[in-house]
KOLPARO-29933 format. One record per residue (C-alpha): residue number from 1; residue in one letter; x, y, z. Coordinates in nm, 2 decimals, always signed. Layout:
% KOLPARO-29933
num;residuo;x;y;z
NUM;a;X;Y;Z
...
END
This chain:
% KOLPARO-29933
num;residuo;x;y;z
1;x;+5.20;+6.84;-2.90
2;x;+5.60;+6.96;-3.03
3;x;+5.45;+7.31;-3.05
4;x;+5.70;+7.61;-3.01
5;x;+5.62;+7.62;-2.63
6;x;+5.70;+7.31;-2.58
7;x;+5.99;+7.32;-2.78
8;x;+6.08;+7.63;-2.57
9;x;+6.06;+7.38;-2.19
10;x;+6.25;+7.12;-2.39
11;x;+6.51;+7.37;-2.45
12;x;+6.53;+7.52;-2.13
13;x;+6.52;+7.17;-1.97
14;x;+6.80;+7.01;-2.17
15;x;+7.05;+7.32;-2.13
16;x;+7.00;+7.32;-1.75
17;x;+7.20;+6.97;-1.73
18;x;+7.40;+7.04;-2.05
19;x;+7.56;+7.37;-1.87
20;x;+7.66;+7.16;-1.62
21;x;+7.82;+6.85;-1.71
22;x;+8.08;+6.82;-1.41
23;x;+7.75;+6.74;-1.20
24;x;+7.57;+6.56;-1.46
25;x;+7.82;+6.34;-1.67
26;x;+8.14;+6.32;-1.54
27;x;+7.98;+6.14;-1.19
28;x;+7.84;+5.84;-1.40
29;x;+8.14;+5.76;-1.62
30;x;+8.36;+5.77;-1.28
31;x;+8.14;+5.55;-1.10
32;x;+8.07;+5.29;-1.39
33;x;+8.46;+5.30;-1.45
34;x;+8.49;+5.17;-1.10
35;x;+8.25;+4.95;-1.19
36;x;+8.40;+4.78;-1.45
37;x;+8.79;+4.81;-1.30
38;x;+8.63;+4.61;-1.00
39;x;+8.34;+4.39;-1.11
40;x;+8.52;+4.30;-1.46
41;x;+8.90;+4.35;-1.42
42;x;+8.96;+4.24;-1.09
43;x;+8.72;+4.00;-1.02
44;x;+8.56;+3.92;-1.37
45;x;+8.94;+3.73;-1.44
46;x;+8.83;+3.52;-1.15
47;x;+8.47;+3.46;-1.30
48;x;+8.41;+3.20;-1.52
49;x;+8.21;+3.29;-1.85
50;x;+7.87;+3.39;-1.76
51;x;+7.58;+3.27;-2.08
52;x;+7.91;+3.20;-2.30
53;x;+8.06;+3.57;-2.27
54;x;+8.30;+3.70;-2.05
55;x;+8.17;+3.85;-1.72
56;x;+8.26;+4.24;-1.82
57;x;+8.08;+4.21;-2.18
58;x;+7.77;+4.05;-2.02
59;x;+7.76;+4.31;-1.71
60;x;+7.78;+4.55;-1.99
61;x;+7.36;+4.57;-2.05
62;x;+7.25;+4.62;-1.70
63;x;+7.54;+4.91;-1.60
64;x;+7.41;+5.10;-1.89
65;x;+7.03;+5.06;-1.80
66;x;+7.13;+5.16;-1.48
67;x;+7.28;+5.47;-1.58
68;x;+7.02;+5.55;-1.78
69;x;+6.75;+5.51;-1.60
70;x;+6.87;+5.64;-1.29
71;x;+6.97;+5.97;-1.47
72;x;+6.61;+6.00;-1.67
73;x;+6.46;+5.96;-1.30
74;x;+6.66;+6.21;-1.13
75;x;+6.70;+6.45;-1.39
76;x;+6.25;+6.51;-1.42
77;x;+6.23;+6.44;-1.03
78;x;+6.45;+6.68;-0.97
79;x;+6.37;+6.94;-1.22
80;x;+5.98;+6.93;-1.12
81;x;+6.04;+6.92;-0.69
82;x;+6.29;+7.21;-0.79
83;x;+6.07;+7.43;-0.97
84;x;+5.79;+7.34;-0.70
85;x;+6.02;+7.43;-0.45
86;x;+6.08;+7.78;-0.55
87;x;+5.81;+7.84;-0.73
88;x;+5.88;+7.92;-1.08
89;x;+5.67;+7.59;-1.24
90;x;+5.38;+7.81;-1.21
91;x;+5.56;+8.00;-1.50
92;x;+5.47;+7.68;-1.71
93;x;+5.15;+7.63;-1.57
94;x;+4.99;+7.92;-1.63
95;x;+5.16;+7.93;-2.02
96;x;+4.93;+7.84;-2.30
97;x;+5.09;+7.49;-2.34
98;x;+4.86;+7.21;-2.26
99;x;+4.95;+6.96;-1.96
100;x;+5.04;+6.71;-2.23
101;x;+5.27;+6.90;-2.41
102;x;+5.44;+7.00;-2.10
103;x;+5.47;+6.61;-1.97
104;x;+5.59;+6.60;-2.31
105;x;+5.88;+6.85;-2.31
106;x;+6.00;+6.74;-1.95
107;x;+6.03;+6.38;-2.02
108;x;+6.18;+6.44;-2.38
109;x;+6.46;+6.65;-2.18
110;x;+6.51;+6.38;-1.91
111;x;+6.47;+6.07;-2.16
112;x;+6.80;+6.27;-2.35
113;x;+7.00;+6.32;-2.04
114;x;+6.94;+5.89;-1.93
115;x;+7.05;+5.85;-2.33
116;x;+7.38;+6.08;-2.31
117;x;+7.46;+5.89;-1.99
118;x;+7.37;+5.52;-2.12
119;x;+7.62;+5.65;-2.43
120;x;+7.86;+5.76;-2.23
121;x;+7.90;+5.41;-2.02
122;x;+7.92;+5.21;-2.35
123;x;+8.22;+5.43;-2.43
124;x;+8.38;+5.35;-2.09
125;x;+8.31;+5.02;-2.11
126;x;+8.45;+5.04;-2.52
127;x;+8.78;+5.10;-2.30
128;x;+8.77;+4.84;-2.11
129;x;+8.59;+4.56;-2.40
130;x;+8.67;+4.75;-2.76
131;x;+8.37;+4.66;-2.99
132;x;+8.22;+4.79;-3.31
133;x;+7.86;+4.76;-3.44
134;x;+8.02;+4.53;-3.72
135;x;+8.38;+4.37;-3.67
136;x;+8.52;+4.35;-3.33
137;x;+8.53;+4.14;-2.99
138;x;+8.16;+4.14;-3.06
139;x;+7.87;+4.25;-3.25
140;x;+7.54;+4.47;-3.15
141;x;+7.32;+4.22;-3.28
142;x;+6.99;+4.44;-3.29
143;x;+7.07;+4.77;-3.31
144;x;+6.67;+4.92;-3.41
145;x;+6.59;+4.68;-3.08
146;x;+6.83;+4.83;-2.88
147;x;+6.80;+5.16;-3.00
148;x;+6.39;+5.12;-2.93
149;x;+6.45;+4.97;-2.59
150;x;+6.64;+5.23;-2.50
151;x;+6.44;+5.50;-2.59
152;x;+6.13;+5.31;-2.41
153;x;+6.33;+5.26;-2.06
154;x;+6.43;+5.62;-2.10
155;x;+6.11;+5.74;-2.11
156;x;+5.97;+5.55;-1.87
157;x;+6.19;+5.64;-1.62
158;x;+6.15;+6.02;-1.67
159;x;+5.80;+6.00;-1.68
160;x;+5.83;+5.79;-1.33
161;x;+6.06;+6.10;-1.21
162;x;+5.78;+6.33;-1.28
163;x;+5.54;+6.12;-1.05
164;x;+5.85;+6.14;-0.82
165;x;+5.92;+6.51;-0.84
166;x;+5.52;+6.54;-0.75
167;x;+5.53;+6.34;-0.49
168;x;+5.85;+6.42;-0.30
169;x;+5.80;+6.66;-0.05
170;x;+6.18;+6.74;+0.08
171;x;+6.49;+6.67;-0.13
172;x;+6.53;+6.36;+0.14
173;x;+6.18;+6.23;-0.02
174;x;+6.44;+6.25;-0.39
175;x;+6.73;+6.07;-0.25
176;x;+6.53;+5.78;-0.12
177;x;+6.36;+5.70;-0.40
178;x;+6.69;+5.66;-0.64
179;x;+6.93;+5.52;-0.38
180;x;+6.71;+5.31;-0.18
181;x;+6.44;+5.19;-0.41
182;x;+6.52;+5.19;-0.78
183;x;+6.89;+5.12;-0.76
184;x;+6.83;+4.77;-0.49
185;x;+6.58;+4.66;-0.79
186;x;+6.82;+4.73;-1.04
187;x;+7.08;+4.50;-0.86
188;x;+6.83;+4.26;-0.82
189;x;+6.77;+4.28;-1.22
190;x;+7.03;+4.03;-1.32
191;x;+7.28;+4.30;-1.37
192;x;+7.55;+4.06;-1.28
193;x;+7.40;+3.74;-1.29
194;x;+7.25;+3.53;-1.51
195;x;+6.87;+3.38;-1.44
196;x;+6.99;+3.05;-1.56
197;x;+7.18;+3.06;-1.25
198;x;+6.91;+3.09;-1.00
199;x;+6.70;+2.80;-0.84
200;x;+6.35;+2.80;-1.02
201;x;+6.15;+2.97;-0.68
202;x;+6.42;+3.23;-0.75
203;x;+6.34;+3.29;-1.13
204;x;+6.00;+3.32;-1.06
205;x;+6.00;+3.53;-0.80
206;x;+6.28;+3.79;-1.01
207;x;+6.01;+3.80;-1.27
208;x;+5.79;+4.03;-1.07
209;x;+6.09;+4.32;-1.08
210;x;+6.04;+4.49;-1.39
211;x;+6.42;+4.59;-1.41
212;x;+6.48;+4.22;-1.52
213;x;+6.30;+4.29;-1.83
214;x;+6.50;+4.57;-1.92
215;x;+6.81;+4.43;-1.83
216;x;+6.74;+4.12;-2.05
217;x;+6.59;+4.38;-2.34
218;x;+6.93;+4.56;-2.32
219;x;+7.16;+4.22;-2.34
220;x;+6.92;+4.09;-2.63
221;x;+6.97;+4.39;-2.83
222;x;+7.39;+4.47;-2.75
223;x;+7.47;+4.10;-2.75
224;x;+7.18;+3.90;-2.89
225;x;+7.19;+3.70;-2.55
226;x;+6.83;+3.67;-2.33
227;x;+6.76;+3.49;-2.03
228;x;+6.40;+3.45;-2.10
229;x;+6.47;+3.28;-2.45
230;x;+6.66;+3.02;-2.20
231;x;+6.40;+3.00;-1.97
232;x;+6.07;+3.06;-2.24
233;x;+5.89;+2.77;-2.38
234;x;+6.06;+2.68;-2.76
235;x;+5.75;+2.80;-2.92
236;x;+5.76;+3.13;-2.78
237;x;+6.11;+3.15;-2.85
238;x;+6.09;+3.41;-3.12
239;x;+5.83;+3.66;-2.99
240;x;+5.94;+3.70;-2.62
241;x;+6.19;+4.01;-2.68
242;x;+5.96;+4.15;-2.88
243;x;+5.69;+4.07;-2.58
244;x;+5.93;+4.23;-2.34
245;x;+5.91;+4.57;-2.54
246;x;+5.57;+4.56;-2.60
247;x;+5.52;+4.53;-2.25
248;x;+5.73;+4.81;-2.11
249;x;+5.55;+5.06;-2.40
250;x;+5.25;+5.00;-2.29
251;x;+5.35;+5.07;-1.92
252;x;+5.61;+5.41;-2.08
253;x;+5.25;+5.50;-2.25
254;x;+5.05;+5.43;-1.90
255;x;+5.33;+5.63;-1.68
256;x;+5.31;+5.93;-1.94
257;x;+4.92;+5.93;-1.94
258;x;+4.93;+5.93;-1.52
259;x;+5.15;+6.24;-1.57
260;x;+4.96;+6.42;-1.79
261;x;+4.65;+6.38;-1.57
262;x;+4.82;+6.45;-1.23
263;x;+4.93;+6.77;-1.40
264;x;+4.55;+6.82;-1.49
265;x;+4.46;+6.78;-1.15
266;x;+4.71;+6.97;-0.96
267;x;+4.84;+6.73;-0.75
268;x;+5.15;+6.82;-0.57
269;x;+5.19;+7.16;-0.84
270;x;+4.93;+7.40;-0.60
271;x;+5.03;+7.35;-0.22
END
């Protein structure tokens, strides 16, 4: 599966974003340090403390799932409709590697690029809220669950981008599907909000966005805050962040199968 082909894509994926970081890395830590000069500096004076932290440190989870997962998306949606576009995936078809060690290699490539970018905003936001994994304003307070979630949502997200790259058939088809359908559900993924501050109707009904799960992963692991342990039955207290990951690796693991058989198929790699 990590065989020297595949190592070979990986390589030739990662350096095609690394060579160009004024389009790849600079974008995201300008926009996220609007983000936090508006949302937490301006207005996050005016905010009371949202779950007991102040309104920039608890925005903190969801801008950096939001980076992440938006840049693991668009980096294999891209990279696929690209090479479908002129051509030159047939290169890695007709190589010796097998489809799953392709799907491999390109989601391995785009699940680095959302990491760089979710490191990248935790610095920006370090500016703006200094913190250390052990003394500071405040503690990671599950660094292996973060560091797992992380990779999950990552991965996930580039191994969506793949079905998206397949899919897409004009760079129009790209831009819809990151500005006008993940992003709105990452908004609506108590990024900056709390679900203990929604009617119940309205809890129930955020439950069905899976962003809200990531989100609350993310806070649970940086902050060792989560809105389902507030809203979860006592007795389930303990197990639902570990549910929550469970959950989204057995849909990263779903995603990545789909991949590996659309690439079997041919869908979208032979018109």
């Amino acid at each position: 599966m990590w065989s020297i082909g595949s190592r070979a894509l990986f390589k030739r994926e990662l350096s095609r974003f690394v060579r160009r970081p004024k389009n790849t890395f600079m974008p995201p830590a300008i926009t996220n340090v609007l983000y936090f000069a508006v949302f937490g500096v301006i207005l996050g004076t005016r905010i009371d403390d949202v779950a007991g932290y102040e309104y920039l440190l608890f925005i903190l989870p969801g801008l950096i799932v939001l980076g992440t997962i938006a840049n693991a998306f668009e980096n294999a949606s891209f990279s696929i409709f690209h090479g479908r576009w002129n051509e030159y995936i047939h290169e890695t078809l007709t190589s010796p590697l097998s489809y799953l060690e392709m799907v491999v290699a390109y989601v391995a490539a785009s699940a680095v690029r959302g990491l760089i970018v979710g490191v990248i905003i935790a610095a920006v936001g370090w500016v703006f809220v200094p913190f250390t994994v052990e003394s500071g304003s405040f503690t990671v307070e599950n660094a292996a669950f973060l560091v797992a979630t992380m990779v999950v949502i990552s991965a996930l997200f580039a191994g969506f981008g793949i079905i998206g790259g397949l899919v897409a058939r004009d760079f129009d088809d790209l831009t819809v599907m990151n500005q006008f359908i993940l992003r709105p559900l990452v908004f609506f993924g108590a990024v900056f909000y709390s679900l203990t501050m929604l009617e119940p109707f309205a809890q129930y009904i955020s439950l069905l966005n899976p962003m809200v799960y990531m989100v609350d992963s993310v806070r649970y692991g940086l902050l060792g805050h989560s809105d389902f342990l507030e809203l979860a039955p006592a007795a389930y207290a303990e197990v639902v962040p570990l549910l929550s990951l469970g959950v989204l690796t057995a849909l990263t693991l779903a995603v990545l199968a789909l991949d590996v058989y659309l690439f079997k198929i041919g869908y979208g790699l032979t018109d």
